[in-house]
N, C-alpha and C positions, 0 to 999 in steps of 0.2 A: 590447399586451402581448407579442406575437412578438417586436418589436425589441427589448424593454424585456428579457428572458429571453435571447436571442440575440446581440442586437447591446450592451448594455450590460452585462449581469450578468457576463458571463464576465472582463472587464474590475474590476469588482468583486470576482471571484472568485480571480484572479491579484494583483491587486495584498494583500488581505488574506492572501494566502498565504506571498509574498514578506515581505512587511513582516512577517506576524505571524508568522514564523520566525525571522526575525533580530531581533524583540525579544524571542521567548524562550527563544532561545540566549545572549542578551547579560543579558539581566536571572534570569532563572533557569537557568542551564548544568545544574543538578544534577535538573530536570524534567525532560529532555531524557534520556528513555529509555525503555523496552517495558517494564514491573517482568514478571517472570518466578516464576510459580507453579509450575516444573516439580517442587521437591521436594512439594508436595502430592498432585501427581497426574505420573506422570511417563510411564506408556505412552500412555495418550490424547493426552498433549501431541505425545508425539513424532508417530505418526501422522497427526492433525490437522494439525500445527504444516506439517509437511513437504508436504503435499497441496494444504493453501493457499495457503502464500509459492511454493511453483515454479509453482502455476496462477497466481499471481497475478500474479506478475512475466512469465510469455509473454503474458497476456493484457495487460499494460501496454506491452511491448513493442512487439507488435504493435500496438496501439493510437497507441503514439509513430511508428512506422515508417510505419506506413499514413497515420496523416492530416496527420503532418505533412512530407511526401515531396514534393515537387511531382511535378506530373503529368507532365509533361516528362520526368522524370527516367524513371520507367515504361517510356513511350512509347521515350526512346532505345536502353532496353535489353531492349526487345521484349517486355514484359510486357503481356499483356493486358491488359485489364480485366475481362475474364470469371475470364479465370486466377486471378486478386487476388481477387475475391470468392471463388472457391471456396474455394481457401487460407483466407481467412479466415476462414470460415462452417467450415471441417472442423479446421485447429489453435484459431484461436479457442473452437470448442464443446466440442474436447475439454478444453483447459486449463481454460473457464470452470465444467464441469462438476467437474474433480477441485480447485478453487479452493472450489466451493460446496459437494463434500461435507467438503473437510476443514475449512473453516469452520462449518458446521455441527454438528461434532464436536467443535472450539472451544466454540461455543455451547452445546452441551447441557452442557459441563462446566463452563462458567461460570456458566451457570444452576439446574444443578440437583445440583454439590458443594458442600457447606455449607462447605465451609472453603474453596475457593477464590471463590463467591458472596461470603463475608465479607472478601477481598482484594481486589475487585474494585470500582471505583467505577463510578459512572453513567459516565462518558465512554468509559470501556473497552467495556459492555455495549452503548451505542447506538450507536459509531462500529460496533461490529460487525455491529450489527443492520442499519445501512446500508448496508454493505459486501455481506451477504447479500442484501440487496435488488436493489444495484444488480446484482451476479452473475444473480440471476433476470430482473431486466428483460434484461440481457444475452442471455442465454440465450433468452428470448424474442424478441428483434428477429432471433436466427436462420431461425423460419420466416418472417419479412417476408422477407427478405433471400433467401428461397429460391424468392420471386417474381421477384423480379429479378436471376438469375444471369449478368444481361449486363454486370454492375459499372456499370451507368451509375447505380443509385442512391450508390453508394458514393463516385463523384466529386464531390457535391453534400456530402458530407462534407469530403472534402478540401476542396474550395475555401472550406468555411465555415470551418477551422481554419484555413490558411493566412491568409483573409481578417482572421480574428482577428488574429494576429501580424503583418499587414504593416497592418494599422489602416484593414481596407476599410470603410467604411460602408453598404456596400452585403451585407456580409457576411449578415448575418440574413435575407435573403432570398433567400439558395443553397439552405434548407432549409424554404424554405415551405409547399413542398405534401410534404415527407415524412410516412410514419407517424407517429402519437402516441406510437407505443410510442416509438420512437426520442427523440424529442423529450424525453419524461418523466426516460427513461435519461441525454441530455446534462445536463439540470435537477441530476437527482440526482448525477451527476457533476462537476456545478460547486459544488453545494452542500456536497461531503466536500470539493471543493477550499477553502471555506471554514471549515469543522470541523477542517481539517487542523493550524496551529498547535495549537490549543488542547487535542489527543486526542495518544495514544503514538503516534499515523500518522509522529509527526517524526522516529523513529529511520529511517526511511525515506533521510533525507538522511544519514545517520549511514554513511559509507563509509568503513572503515579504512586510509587510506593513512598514517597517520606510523605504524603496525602495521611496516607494509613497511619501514621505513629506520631504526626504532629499534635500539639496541646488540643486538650476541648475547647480550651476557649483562645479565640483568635485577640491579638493586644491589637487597639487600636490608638495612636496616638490623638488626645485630645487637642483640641484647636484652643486656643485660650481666647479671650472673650474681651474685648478690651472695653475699658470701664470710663465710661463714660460720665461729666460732669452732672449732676441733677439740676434738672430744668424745674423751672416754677410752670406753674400750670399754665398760664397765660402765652409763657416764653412755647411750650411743646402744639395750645393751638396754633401759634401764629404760624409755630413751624410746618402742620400739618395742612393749613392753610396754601 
């Protein structure tokens, strides 16, 4: 079951994300968006909105930087490995905490305002709910990780990611003897990488670069005016009348 979650699923899990993006980008374009509730509720949103997407995106970041870095790469530029865990363990907790409260503040308002609960489908509601989840597992594998501030558990990360993409077979068993919490958190993290076509998670890909190089001036098509017979004066009070 280790390999079968470790060394296959992730495989599984990229390729249905890959593929199930570019089929519904190509077959649906016009579902390919975040729908936005902001006129119903608009201070909560803002707050929320902002707390979440910038925790969200450091703790991704970080996430992309660290495990998919070779180790190598560290080493020659004199970074610890102790160093790199603590980093992690202090921006990673704070980002992952202001992620989970402004998601959180998402959630109570999708759950409990009647008008935007009524815009709201199931995929919207339970990608979120995962999202939160995976933030607290998150946030949990913090105190694991405060046992081993020697960064040597964190290179057992790395090598199981790298191992993924350079197609080790031997990859699933970098992370054998780690915590469960951890283990649960990669699960659950492969599993939104599966949900991901099929939830708004796609406007994610959604980067605005022909933004940047479209004309200065936007063409607006004019509305034509339809021209009307002239009234004599009398005829325009009666009418106003």
């Amino acid at each position: 079951m280790h390999n079968i979650l470790f060394g296959v699923y992730p495989y599984i899990a990229l390729t249905v994300l890959l593929v199930g993006s570019i089929a519904r980008y190509e077959r649906d374009p016009f579902t390919w968006k975040s729908g936005s509730s902001q006129l119903l509720r608009r201070r909560q949103l803002r707050i929320g909105s902002v707390l979440f997407h910038v925790g969200v995106l450091i703790v991704f970041a970080g996430h992309f930087v660290g495990l998919l870095t070779p180790i190598w790469i560290f080493d020659a530029m004199k970074i610890g490995h102790g160093f790199k865990q603590v980093m992690a363990v202090a921006v990673g907790g704070v980002a992952g905490v202001m992620a989970l409260i402004g998601g959180l503040i998402l959630l109570h308002r999708r759950l409990l305002d009647p008008r935007v609960r009524a815009t709201s489908s199931f995929a919207d509601t339970a990608i979120l709910l995962l999202l939160m989840a995976q933030l607290a597992l998150g946030l949990g594998t913090i105190f694991v990780s405060l046992q081993h501030l020697d960064g040597h558990e964190m290179t057992k990360f790395m090598a199981w990611a790298l191992g993924i993409f350079t197609f080790d077979s031997a990859a699933a068993g970098y992370i054998a003897d780690v915590h469960l919490l951890f283990k649960i958190h990669l699960v659950l993290g492969l599993t939104i990488f599966v949900l991901f076509p099929f939830t708004r998670l796609v406007h994610m890909l959604s980067a605005p670069v022909r933004f940047m190089f479209r004309p200065g001036f936007q063409i607006v098509r004019s509305r034509r005016r339809q021209r009307l017979p002239k009234r004599s004066r009398t005829q325009q009070t009666t009418a106003a009348e």
